[in-house]
N, C-alpha and C positions, 0 to 999 in steps of 0.2 A: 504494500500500500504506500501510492505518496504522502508524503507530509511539508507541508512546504511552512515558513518561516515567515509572521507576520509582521507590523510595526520597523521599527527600525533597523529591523537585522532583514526583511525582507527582500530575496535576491541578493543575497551575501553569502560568498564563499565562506564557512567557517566550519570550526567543531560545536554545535550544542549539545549542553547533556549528552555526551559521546558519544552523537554520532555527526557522522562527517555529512555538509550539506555541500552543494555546489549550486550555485545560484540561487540559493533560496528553497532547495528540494533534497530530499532525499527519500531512498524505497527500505523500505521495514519491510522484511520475510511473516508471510503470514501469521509465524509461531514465537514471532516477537513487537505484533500490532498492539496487543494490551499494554506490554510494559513500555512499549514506546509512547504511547497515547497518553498511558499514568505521568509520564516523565514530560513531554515534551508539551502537553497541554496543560497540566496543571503549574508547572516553574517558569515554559519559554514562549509562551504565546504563539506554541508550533501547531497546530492541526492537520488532521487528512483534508486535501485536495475537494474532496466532494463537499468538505462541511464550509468550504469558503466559496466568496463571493466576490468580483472587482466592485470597490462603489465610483461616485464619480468622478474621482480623485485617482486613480488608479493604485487603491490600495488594497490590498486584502483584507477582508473583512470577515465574519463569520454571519452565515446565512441566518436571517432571523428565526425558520426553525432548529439553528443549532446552535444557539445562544447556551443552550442551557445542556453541556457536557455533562456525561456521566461518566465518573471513572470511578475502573474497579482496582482495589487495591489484590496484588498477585503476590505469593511467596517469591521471595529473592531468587530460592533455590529451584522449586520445582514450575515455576509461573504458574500456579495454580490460584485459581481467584480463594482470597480470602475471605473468611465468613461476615456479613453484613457489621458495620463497627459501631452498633446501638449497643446501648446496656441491656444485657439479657438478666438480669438481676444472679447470675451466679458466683459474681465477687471476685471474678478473674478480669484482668485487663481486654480489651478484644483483641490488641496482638499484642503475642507471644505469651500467655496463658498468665499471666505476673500475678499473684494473688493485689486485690485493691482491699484497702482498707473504707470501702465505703464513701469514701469520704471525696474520693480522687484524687488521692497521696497513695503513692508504692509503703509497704514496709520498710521503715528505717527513715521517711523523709521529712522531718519538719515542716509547718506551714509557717509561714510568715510572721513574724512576732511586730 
């Protein structure tokens, strides 16, 4: 899938979030569209090709049905989408199992005095 590079890096040869663009574009292998998507739309204002738009400016833009990105957070390791990150009342963090003390302090951590 493309992704092309919006704002002021648009049509700039550069490295984003590690991957290399040339002119403004780069292609993500099918089996690394999620964790590219979580990285380069949420930190670089980079989206896929279909979800943009030229306005009259000749900028890129994102299409008013794609204003509103969904991303799925994916294990490091296995890219496996991770479980939905609401409080399920069971006192674990939602990633990586951290017991919570309730409160939204880890074990061991002071709140603010």
């Amino acid at each position: 899938m493309k992704f092309l590079l919006t704002g002021p890096d648009q049509g700039k040869t550069k490295m984003v979030g590690g991957f290399a663009f040339t002119e403004g574009a780069t292609e993500v292998a099918d089996t690394g569209v999620e964790m590219a998507s979580n990285i380069l739309s949420r930190f670089h204002a980079c989206y896929p090709e279909h979800m943009l738009e030229l306005n009259e400016e000749g900028k890129l833009v994102l299409k008013p049905e794609a204003s509103e990105v969904t991303v799925v957070h994916v294990d490091p390791v296995t890219n496996a989408p991770l479980a939905d990150e609401t409080d399920d009342g069971s006192g674990l963090d939602e990633v990586g199992g951290v017991p919570d003390d309730g409160k939204g302090q880890k074990p061991g951590k002071k709140g603010k005095k």
